[in-house]
N, C-alpha and C positions, 0 to 999 in steps of 0.2 A: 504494500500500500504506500500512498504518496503521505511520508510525514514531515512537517515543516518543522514539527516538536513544539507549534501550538496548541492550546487546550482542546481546539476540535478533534485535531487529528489525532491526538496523544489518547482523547477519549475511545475513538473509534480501533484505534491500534489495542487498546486493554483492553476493547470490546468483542474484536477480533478472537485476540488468546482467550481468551475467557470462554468463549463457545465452542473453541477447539480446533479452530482454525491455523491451516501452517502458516504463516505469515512471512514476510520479508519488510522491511524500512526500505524505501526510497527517498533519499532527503538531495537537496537541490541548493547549494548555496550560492545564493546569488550575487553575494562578495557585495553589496550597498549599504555595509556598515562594517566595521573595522573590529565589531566584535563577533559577527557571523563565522570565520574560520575557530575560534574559541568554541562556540556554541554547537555547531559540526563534532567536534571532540567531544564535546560532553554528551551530545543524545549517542554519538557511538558507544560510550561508557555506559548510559543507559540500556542502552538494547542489549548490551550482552548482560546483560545483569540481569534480562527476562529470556536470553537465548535466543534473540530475535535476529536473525542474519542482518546486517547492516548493510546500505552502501549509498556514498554521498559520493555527488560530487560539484566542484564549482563550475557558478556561472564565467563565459569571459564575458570580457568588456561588453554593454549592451549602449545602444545609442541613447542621447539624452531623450529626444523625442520619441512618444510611441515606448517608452522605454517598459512598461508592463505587458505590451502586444510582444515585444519581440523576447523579454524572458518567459511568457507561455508556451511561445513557438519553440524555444530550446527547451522548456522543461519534456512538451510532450516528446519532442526527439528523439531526449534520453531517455524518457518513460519505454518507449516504441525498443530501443537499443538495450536497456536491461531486458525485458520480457521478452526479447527474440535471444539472448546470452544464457538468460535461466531459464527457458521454456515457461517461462508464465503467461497464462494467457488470460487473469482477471487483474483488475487491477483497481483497489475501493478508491474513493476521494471523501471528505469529510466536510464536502461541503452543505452547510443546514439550513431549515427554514427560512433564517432570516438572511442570507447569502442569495437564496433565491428572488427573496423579495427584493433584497437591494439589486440584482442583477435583470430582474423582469423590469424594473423604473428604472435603469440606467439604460438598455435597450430602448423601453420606450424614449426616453428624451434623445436618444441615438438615431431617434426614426424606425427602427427595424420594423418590420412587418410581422405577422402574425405569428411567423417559422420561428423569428428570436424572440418575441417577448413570449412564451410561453414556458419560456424559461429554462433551466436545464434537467436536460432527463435525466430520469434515476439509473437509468442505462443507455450507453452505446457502444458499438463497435466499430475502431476506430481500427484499422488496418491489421485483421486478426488478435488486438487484444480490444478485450470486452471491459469496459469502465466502467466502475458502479459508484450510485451515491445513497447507499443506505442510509445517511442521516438526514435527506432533505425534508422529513416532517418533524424535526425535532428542534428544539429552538437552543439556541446559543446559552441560556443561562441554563435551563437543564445538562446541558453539557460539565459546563463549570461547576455544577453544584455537586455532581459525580464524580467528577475529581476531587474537587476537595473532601469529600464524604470518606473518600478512600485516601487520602493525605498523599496524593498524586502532584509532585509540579509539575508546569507546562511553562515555556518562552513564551515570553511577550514581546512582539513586535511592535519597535516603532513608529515604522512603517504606515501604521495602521490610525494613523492619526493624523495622518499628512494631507493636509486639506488640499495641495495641490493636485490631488488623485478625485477623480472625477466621482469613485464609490465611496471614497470616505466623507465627503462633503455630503453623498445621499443619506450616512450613516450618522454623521454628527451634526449635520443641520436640516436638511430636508427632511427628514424624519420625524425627528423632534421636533419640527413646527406644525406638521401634519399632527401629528399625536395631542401637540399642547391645543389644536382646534379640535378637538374632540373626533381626532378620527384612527382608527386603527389602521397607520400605513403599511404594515406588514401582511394583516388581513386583505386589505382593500387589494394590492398589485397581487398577492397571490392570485384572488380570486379572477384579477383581471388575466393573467397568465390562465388560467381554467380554462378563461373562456377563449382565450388566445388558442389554443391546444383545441378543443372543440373545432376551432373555423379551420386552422390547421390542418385536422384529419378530411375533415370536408374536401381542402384543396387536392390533398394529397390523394384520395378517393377519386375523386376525378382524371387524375394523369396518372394512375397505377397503371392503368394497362396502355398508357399510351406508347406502338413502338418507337424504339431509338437502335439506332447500327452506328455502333463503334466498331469504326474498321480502318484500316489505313493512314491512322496518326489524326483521324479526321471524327467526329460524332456531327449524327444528321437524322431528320424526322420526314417525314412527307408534310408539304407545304398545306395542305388541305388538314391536314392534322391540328397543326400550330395555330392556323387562321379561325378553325371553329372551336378556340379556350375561349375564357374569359380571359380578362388580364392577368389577374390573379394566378391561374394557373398556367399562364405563360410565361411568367415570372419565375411559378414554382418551376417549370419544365428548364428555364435556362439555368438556375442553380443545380438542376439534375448533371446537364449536359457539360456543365463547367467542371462539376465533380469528375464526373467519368474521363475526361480532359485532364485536367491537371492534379487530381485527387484531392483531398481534403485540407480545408481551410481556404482555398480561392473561392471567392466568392462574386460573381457580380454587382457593382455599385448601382447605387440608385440613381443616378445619372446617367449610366447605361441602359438601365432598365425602361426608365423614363423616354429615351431614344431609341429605343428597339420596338417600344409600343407605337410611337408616332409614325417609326418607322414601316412595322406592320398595317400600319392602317390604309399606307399610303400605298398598300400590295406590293410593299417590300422589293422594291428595285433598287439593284446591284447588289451594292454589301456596305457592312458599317465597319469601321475600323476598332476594335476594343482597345483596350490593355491587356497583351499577350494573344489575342486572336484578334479574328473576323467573323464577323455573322454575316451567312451571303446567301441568295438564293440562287440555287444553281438546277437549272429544270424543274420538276417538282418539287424539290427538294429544298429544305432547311438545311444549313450547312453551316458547323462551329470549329473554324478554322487555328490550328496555330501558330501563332508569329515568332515567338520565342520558344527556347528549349527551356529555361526555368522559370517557372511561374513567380518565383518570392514569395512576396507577404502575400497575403490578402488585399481587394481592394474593394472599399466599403462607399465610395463613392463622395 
């Protein structure tokens, strides 16, 4: 499992051994504080002391900008790189109730559409290993209160305070003012992520059997296909088609999106130039071309 050797994870790691499960630590140091390589050494001192296999390792240098986009991108890597080393192929996150809540409203204020604010699933499968989040209906003081019940410590981050992170400002002001107007913010975005996940499956139901041929460096639909979606599920189908293309984490921007619609309206003549492809209509056909050999980051538009 991913431990950061915070109270969540530390929770979920004694929750783990406790029901008999083999576990392993995977800890991540991201080297953004000067006592992080200290703190490494002590949760390794820890884990052998429960028998727990360990293994950290540090982040390198990460850019200022985007700088949490690009230490997840290397966390999953390594995630991806231990569990093809160990043959593991689950792998828990501890991330909870209110994680979800803040990451379903920091989506919405990101724009995302129905697919991201519904929050994160309790499972995926992310390139033959399977991620789970056993603790997303559990809330962050129950967490803590288990630990201390059992005289457990856990690191505190502080990190976690840092108002220049767009999720700690949802956690230490946006919240609390929603709350001090008499309203339950962690209830309220769950619920709204419920209903997000509802219109979700709808879309998704719709373009399940739509075919796609991935053949030749190239993925493509029949144009009569594409043209009778709604938007919505033409949106969902280019995210399909982008995946199957450069595999996970690329995503199309909503400025793309936005110009693929106007563009479809307009019965789609020639092609559009992406970032990292072409969208082109070539005889019947829908056609999602690529320009480049490495996709990068994501592009969110």
């Amino acid at each position: 499992m991913a431990w950061s050797g915070g109270a969540d994870s530390t929770a979920l790691l004694l929750a783990l051994l406790t029901q008999g499960h083999a576990v392993q630590a995977w800890h991540i140091d991201h080297g953004w504080r000067t006592e992080s390589e200290a703190e490494a050494e002590e949760l390794s001192r820890r884990a052998a002391q429960w028998a727990v296999p360990f293994f950290s390792v540090r982040c390198p240098s990460v850019p200022v900008v985007n700088r949490e986009a690009a230490a997840r991108e290397f966390r999953y890597r390594q995630y991806l790189s231990w569990a093809e080393a160990q043959d593991v192929h689950a792998l828990c996150l501890a991330h909870h109730r209110e994680d979800q809540a803040e990451t379903i409203c920091l989506r919405m204020l990101q724009g995302g559409g129905v697919h991201g604010i519904r929050g994160m699933p309790a499972m995926r499968e992310s390139h033959h290993l399977k991620l789970y989040r056993p603790l997303l209906h559990v809330s962050r003081n129950d967490l803590r209160q288990a630990l201390l019940q059992a005289q457990v410590p856990w690191l505190e981050d502080p990190s976690n305070t840092d108002l220049s992170l767009w999720r700690n400002r949802i956690r230490h002001r946006l919240f609390p003012a929603v709350q001090a107007a008499g309203v339950d913010p962690w209830s309220l975005f769950l619920r709204w992520g419920a209903q997000a996940g509802r219109l979700a499956a709808i879309i998704d139901a719709r373009v399940a059997d739509v075919p796609i041929i991935h053949a030749g460096g190239s993925v493509s639909m029949a144009w009569r296909d594409w043209s009778a979606l709604v938007p919505p599920a033409r949106a969902r189908m280019l995210q399909k088609m982008t995946r199957m293309l450069f595999g996970e984490g690329v995503v199309p921007g909503r400025r793309h999106i936005r110009m693929i619609e106007a563009w479809t309206v307009r019965n789609g003549t020639g092609g559009l130039d992406l970032s990292r492809c072409r969208l082109q209509r070539y005889n019947e056909h829908l056609q999602l071309v690529p320009t480049v050999k490495n996709p990068g980051v994501r592009e969110r538009g």
